[in-house]
C-alpha positions, 0 to 999 in steps of 0.5 A: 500500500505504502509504494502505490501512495508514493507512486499516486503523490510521484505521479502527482508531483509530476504532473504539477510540474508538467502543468508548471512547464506548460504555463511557462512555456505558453507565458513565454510564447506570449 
């Protein structure tokens, strides 16, 4: 249980650092 909660918040953080990426990126664009 302990591996797929590390899994979910790994998962999670990487997908806030992709948003993250995505708004720079756009910002940038701009």
């Amino acid at each position: 249980m302990k591996t797929n909660t590390q899994l979910d918040t790994t998962t999670d953080k990487l997908k806030c650092r992709g948003k993250m990426t995505v708004t720079v990126r756009s910002v940038r664009t701009l």
